[in-house]
Short mmCIF file of the C-alpha atoms (twelve columns), coordinates in Angstrom:
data_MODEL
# 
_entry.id   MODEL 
# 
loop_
_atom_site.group_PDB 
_atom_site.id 
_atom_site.type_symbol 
_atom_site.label_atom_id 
_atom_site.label_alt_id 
_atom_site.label_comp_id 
_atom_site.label_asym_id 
_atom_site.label_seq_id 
_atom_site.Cartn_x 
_atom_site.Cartn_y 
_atom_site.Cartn_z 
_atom_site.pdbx_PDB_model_num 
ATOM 1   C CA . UNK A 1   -115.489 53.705  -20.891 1 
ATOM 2   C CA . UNK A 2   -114.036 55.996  -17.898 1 
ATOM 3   C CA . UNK A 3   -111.403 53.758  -17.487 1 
ATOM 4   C CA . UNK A 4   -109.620 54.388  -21.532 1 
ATOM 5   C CA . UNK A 5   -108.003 57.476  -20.061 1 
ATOM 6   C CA . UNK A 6   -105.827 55.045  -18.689 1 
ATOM 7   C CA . UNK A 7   -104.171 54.146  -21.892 1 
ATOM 8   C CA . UNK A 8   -103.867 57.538  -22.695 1 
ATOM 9   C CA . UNK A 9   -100.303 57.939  -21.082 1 
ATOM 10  C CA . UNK A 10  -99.255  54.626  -22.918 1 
ATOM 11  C CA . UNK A 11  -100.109 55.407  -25.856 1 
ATOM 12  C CA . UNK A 12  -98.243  59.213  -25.088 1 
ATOM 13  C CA . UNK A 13  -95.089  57.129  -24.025 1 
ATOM 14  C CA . UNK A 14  -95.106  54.509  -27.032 1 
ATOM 15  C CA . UNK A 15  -95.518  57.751  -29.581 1 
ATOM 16  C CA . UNK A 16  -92.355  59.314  -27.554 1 
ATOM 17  C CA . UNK A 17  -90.253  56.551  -28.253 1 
ATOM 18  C CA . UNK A 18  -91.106  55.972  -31.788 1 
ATOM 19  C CA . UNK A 19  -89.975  59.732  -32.252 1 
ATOM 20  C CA . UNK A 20  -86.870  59.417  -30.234 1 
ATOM 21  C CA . UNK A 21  -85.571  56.673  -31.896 1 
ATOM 22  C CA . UNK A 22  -82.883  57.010  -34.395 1 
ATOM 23  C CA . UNK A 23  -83.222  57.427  -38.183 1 
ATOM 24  C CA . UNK A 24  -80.169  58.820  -39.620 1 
ATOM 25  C CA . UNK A 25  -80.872  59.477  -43.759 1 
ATOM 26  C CA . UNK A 26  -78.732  58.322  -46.288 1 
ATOM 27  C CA . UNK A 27  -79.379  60.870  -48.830 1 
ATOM 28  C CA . UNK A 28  -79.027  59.883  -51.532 1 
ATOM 29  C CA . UNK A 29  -79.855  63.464  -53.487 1 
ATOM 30  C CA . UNK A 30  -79.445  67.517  -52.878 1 
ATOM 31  C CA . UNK A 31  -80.481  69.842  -55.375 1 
ATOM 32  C CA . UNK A 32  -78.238  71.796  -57.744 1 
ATOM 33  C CA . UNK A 33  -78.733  75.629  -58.206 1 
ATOM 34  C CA . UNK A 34  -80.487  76.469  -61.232 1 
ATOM 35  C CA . UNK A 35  -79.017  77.827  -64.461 1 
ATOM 36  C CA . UNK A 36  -81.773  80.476  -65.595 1 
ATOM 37  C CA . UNK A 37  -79.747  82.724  -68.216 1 
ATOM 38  C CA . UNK A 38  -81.591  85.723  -69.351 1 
ATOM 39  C CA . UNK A 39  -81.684  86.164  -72.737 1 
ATOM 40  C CA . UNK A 40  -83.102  88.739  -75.587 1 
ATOM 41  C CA . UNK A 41  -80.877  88.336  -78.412 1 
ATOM 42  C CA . UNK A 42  -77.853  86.080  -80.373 1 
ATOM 43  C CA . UNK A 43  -74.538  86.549  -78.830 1 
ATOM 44  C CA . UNK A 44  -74.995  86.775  -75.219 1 
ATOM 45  C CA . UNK A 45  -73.641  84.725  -72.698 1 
ATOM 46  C CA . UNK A 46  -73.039  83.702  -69.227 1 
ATOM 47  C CA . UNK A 47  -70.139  82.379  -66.968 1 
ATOM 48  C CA . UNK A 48  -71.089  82.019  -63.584 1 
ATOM 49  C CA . UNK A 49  -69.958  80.522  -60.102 1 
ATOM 50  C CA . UNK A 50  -72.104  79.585  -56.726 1 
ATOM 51  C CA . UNK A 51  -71.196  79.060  -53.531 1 
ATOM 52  C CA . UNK A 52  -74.395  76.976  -52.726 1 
ATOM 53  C CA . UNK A 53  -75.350  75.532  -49.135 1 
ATOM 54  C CA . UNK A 54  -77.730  73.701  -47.545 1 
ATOM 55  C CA . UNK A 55  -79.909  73.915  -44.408 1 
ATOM 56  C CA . UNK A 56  -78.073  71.810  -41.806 1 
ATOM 57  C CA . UNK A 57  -77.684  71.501  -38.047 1 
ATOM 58  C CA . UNK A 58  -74.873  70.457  -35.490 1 
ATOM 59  C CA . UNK A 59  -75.452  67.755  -33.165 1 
ATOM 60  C CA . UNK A 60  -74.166  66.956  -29.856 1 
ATOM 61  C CA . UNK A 61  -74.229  63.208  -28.689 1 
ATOM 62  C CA . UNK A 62  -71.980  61.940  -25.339 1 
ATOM 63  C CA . UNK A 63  -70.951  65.363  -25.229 1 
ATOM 64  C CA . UNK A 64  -68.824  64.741  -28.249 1 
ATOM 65  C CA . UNK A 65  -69.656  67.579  -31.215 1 
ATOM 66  C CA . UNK A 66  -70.715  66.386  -34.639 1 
ATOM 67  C CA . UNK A 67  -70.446  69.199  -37.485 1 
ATOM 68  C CA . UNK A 68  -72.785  68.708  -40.203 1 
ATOM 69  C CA . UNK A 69  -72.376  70.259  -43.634 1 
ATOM 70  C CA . UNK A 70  -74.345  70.598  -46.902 1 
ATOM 71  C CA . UNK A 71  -72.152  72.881  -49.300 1 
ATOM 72  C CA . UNK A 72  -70.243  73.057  -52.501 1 
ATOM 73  C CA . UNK A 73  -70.243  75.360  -55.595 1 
ATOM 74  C CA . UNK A 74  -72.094  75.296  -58.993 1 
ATOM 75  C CA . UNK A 75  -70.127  76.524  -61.806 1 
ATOM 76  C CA . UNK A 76  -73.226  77.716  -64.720 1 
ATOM 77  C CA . UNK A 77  -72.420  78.873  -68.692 1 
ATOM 78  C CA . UNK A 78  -74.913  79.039  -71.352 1 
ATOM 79  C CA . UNK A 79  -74.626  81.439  -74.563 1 
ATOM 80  C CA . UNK A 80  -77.371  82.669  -76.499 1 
ATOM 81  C CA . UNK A 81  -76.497  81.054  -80.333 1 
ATOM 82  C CA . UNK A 82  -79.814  82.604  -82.319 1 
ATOM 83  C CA . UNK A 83  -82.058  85.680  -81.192 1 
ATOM 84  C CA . UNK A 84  -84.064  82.745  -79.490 1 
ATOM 85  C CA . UNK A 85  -82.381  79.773  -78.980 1 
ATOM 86  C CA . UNK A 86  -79.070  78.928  -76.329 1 
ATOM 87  C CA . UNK A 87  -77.526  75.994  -74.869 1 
ATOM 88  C CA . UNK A 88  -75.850  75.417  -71.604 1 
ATOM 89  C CA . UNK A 89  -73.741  73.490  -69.551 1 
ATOM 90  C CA . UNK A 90  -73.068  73.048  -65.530 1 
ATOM 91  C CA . UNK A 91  -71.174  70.871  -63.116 1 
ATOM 92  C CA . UNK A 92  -72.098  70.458  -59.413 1 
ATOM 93  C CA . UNK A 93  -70.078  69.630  -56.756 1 
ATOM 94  C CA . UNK A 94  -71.044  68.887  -52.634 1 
ATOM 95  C CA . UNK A 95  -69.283  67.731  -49.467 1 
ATOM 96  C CA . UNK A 96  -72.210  66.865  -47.248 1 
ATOM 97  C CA . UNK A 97  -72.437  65.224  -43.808 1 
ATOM 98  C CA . UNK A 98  -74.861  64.393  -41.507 1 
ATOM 99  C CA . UNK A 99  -74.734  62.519  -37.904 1 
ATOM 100 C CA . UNK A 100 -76.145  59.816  -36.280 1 
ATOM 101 C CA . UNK A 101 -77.123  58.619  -32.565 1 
ATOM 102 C CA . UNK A 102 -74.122  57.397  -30.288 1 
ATOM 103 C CA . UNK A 103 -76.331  55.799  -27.795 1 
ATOM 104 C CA . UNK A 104 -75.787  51.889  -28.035 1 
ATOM 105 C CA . UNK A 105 -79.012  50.943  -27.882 1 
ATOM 106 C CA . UNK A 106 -79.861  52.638  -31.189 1 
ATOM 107 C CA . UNK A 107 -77.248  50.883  -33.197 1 
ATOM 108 C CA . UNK A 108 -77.181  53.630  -35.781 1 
ATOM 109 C CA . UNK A 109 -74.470  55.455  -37.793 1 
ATOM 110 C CA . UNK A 110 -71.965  58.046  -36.054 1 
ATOM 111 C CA . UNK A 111 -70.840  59.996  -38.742 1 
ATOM 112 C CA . UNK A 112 -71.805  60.033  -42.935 1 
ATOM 113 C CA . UNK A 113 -69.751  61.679  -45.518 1 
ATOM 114 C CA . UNK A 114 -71.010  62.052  -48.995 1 
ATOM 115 C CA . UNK A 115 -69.238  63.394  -52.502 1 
ATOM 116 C CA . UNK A 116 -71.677  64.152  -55.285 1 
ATOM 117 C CA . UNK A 117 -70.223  65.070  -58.500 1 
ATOM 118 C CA . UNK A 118 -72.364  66.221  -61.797 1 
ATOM 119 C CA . UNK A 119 -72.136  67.596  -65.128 1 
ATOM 120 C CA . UNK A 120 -74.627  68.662  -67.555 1 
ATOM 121 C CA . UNK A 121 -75.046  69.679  -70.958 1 
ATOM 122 C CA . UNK A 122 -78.784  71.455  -72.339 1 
ATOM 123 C CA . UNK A 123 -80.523  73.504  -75.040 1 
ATOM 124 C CA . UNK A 124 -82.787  76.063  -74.361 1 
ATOM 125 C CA . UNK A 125 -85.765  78.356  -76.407 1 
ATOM 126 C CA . UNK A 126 -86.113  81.545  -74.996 1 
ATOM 127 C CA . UNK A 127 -88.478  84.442  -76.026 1 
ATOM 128 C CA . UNK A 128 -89.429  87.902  -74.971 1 
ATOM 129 C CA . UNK A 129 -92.870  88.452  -73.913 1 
ATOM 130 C CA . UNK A 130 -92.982  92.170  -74.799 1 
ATOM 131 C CA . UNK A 131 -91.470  94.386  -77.619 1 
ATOM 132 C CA . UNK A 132 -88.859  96.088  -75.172 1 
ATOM 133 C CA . UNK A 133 -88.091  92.451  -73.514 1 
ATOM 134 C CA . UNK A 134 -88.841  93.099  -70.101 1 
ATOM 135 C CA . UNK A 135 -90.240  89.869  -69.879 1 
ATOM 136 C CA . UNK A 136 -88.840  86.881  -70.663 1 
ATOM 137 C CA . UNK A 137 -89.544  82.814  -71.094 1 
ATOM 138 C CA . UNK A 138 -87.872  80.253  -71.381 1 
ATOM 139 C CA . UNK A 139 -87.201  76.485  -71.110 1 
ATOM 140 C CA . UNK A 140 -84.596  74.222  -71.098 1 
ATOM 141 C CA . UNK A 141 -83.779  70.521  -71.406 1 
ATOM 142 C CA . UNK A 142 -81.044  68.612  -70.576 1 
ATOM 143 C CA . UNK A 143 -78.920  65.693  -69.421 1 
ATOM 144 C CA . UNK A 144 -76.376  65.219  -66.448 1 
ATOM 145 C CA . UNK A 145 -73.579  62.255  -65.643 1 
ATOM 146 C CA . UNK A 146 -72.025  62.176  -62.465 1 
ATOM 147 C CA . UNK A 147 -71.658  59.997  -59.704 1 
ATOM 148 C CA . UNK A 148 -72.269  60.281  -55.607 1 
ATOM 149 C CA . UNK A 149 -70.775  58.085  -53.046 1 
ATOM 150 C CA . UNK A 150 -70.566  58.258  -49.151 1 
ATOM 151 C CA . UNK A 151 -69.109  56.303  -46.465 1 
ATOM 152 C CA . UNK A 152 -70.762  55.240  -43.032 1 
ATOM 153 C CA . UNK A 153 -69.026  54.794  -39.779 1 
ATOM 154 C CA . UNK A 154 -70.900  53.473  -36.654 1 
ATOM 155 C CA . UNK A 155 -71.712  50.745  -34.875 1 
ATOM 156 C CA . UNK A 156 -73.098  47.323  -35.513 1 
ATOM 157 C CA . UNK A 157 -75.529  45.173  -33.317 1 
ATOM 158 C CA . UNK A 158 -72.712  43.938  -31.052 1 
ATOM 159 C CA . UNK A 159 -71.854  47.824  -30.187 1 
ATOM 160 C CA . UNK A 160 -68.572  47.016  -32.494 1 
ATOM 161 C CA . UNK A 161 -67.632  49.772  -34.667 1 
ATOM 162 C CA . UNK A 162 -67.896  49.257  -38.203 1 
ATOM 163 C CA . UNK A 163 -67.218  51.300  -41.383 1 
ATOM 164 C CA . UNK A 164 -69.697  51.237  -44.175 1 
ATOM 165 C CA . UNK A 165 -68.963  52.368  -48.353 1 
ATOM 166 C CA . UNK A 166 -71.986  53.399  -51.282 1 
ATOM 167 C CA . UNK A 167 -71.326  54.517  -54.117 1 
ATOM 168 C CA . UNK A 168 -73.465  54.658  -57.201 1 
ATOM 169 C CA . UNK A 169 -73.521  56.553  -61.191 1 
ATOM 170 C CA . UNK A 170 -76.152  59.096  -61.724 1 
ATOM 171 C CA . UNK A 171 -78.022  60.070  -64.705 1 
ATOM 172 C CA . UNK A 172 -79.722  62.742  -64.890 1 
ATOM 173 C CA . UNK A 173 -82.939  64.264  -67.302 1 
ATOM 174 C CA . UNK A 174 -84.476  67.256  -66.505 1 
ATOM 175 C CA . UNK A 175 -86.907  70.146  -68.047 1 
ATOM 176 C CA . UNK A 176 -86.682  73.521  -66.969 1 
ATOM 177 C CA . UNK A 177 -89.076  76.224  -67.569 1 
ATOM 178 C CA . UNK A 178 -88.576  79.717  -66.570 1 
ATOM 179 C CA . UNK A 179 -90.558  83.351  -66.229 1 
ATOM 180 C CA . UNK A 180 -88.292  86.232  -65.518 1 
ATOM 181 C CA . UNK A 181 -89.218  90.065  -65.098 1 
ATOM 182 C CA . UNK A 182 -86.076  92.699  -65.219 1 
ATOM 183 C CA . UNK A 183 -85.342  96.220  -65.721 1 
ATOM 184 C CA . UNK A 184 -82.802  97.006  -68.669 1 
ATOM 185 C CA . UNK A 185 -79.094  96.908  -66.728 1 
ATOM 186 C CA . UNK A 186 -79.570  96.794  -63.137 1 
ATOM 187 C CA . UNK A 187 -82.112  93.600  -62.020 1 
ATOM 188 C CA . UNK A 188 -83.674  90.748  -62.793 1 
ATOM 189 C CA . UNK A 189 -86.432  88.153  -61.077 1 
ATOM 190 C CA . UNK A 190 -86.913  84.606  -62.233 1 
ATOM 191 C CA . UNK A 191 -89.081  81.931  -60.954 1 
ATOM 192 C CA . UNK A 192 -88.003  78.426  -62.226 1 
ATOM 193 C CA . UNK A 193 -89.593  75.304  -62.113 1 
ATOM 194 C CA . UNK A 194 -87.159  72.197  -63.065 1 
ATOM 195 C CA . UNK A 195 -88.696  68.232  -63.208 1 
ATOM 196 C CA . UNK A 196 -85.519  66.020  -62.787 1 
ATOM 197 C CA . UNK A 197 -85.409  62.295  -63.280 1 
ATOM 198 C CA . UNK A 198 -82.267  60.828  -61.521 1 
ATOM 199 C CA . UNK A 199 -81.547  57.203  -62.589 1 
ATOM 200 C CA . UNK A 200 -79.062  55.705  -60.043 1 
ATOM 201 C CA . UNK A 201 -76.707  52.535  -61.631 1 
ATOM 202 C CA . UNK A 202 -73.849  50.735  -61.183 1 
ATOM 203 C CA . UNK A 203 -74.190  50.702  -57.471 1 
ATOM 204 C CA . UNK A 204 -71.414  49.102  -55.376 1 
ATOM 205 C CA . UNK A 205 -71.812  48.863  -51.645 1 
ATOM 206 C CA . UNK A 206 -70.827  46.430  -48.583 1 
ATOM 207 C CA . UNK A 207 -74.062  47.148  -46.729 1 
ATOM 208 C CA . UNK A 208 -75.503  43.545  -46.194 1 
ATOM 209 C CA . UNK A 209 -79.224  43.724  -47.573 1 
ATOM 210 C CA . UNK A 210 -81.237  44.075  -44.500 1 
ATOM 211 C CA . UNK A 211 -79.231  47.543  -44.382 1 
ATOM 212 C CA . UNK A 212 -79.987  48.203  -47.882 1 
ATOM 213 C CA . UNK A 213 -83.754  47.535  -46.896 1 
ATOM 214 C CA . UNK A 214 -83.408  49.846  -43.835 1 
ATOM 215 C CA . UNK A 215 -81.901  52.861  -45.290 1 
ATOM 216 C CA . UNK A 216 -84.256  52.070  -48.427 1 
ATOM 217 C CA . UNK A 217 -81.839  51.561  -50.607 1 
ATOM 218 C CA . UNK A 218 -82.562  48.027  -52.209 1 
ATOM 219 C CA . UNK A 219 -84.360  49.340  -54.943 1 
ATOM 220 C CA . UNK A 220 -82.534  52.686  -56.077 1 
ATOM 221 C CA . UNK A 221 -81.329  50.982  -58.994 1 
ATOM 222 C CA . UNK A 222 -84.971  49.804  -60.275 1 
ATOM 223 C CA . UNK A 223 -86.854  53.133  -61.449 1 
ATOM 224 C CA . UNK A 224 -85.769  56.618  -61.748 1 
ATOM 225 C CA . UNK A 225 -86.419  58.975  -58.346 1 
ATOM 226 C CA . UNK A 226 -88.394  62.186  -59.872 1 
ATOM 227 C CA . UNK A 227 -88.094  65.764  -58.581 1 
ATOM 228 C CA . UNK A 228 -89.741  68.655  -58.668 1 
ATOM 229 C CA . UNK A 229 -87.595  71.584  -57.819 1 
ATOM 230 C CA . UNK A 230 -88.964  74.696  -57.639 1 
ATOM 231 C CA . UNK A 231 -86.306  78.193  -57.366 1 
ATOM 232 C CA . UNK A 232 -86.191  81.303  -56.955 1 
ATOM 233 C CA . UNK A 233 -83.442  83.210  -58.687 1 
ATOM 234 C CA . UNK A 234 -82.345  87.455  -58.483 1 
ATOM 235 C CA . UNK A 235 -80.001  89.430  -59.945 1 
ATOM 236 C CA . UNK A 236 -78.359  92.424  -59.225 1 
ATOM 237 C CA . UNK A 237 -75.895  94.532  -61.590 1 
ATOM 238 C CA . UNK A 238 -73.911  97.627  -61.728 1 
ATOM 239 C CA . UNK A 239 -74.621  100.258 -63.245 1 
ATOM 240 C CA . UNK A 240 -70.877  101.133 -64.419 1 
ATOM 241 C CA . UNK A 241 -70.035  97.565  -64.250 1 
ATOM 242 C CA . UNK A 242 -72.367  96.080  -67.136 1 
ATOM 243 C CA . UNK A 243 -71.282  92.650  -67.882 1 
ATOM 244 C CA . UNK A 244 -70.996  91.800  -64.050 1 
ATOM 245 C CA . UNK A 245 -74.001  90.836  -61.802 1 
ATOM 246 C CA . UNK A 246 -74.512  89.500  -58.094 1 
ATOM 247 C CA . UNK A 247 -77.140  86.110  -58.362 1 
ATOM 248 C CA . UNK A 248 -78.872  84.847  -55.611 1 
ATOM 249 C CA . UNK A 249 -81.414  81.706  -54.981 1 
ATOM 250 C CA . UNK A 250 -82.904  79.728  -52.995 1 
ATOM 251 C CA . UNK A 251 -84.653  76.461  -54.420 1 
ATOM 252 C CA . UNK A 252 -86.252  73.612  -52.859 1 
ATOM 253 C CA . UNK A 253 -86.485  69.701  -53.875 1 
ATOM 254 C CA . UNK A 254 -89.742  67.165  -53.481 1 
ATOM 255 C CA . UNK A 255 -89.514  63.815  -54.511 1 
ATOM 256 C CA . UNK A 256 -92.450  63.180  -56.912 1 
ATOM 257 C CA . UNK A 257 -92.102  59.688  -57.089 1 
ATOM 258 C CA . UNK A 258 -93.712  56.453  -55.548 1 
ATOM 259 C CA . UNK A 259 -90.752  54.749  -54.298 1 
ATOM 260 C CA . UNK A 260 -88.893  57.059  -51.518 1 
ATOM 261 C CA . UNK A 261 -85.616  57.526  -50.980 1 
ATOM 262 C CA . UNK A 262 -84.145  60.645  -48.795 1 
ATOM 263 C CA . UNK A 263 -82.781  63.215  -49.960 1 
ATOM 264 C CA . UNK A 264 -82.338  66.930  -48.750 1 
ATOM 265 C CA . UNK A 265 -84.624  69.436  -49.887 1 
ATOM 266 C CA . UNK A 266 -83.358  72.983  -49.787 1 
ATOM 267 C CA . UNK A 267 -80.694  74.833  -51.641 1 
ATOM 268 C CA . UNK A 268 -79.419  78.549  -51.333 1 
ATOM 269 C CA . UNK A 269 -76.692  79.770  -53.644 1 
ATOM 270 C CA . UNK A 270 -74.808  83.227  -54.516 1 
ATOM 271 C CA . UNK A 271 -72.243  84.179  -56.558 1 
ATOM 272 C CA . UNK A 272 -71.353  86.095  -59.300 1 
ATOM 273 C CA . UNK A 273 -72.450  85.759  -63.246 1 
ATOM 274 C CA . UNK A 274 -70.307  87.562  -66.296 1 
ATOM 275 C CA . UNK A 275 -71.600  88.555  -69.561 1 
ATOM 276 C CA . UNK A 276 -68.214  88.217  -71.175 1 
ATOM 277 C CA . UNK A 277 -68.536  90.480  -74.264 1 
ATOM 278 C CA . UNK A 278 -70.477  93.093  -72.206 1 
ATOM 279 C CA . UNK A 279 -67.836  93.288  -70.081 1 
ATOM 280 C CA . UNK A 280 -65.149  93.230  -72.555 1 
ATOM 281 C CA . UNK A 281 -67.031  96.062  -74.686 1 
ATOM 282 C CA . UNK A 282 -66.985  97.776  -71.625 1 
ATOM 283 C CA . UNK A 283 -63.456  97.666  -70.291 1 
ATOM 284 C CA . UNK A 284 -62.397  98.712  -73.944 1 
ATOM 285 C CA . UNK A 285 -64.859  101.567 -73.680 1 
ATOM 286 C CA . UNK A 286 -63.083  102.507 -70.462 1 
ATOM 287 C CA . UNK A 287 -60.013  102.513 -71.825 1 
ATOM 288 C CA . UNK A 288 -60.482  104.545 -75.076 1 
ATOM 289 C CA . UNK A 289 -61.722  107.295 -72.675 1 
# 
């Protein structure tokens, strides 16, 4: 029994290893920003773009500097067609990379680029909570189409570089409920909760299949990938400027699913939103005056 401290630095050394070695993701999702349009009454509307990013970090390997990225934009409109009900639609766009190892013995990727393209269409109920609307819920459901694709250059077993292709459709389901508090011009607070079912389809790829099966991608295609994507969203408008507003968020991802895949798990966006009629009812205001 004295002697098992022996093993103790073995099994140290054998957990180092296992943590050092190399494995690069192939994401194969990121998050959109959420469209959470606040609503009390027929007629209004929103037209917004994001800059959205996502939490990344540069690598150095041979002394040779990898930049990684996670960013794109997120252009949002919905309009408010009853005193209660609205409908939407979005498209997402990302240029992401991420690194791998350039130690030989590793044998993984150097360098991945992705593209990731969406749209979405949905239709919304929302409904004050209070006679003077300060409060407001709502949910949405709707559909996306897009596709995301990303090519993989590295090295293969005999330390011979190689270049790698994936590609694959999306479709997209989700349901999106929403809580927001706000004053009557100048802010607004939302906490949204989305559930997104991602089906992934016509894939085409020149991995051979024991890299499908070690980047878990062999079965993408045979259930959807579920999400639960939780966001905060705030908004901040002028006072002389009323169909104009500053919107910020920050959202995560989990995969709710059995089967894993990877895919990133954070997204922060800002950008500006426009009520247009607001602001045209304003600027015409100006100008009579």
């Amino acid at each position: 029994m004295k002697q098992h401290w022996l093993y103790y630095p073995a099994i140290v050394c054998s957990a180092a290893v296992l943590m050092s070695s190399c494995y690069t993701p192939r994401y194969v999702y990121s998050p959109a920003a959420h469209n959470v349009p606040v609503f009390t009454q027929k007629g209004e509307t929103k037209l917004a773009a994001n800059y959205s990013v996502n939490l990344n970090d540069n690598t150095v390997k041979e002394n040779v500097p990898t930049k990684q990225k996670a960013r794109g934009y997120d252009l949002q409109s919905a309009v408010a067609v009853t005193n209660h009900w609205a409908i939407q639609g979005n498209f997402y766009h990302r240029k992401e990379r991420n690194a791998g190892d350039f130690d030989n013995n590793l044998k993984d990727s150097v360098v991945i680029n992705y593209t990731r393209n969406l749209g979405e269409v949905g239709i919304g109920y929302f409904h004050g909570l209070a006679q003077n609307q300060l409060a407001v819920a709502q949910i949405f459901v709707g559909m996306g189409w897009g596709k995301f694709s990303f090519t993989d250059n590295g090295r293969d077993q005999n330390n011979v570089y190689r270049s790698r292709y994936f590609s694959s459709g999306v479709t997209k389901v989700f349901i999106q409920p929403s809580f927001t508090i706000r004053s009557r011009h100048q802010f607004a607070a939302s906490l949204s909760s989305r559930v997104s079912f991602i089906w992934f389809h016509h894939i085409q790829t020149d991995y051979n299949a024991a890299e499908m099966s070690n980047y878990n991608l062999d079965s993408l295609n045979y259930s959807p990938r579920v999400f639960w994507e939780p966001a905060t969203v705030y908004r901040f408008g002028f006072r002389k400027l009323p169909g104009m507003q500053l919107e910020f968020q920050a959202g995560l991802a989990f995969l709710a699913s059995a089967r894993f895949v990877d895919a990133r798990a954070f997204n922060f966006s800002g950008g500006l939103l426009f009520d247009l009629p607001k602001l045209f009812a304003n600027n015409h205001h100006s100008s009579k005056n």
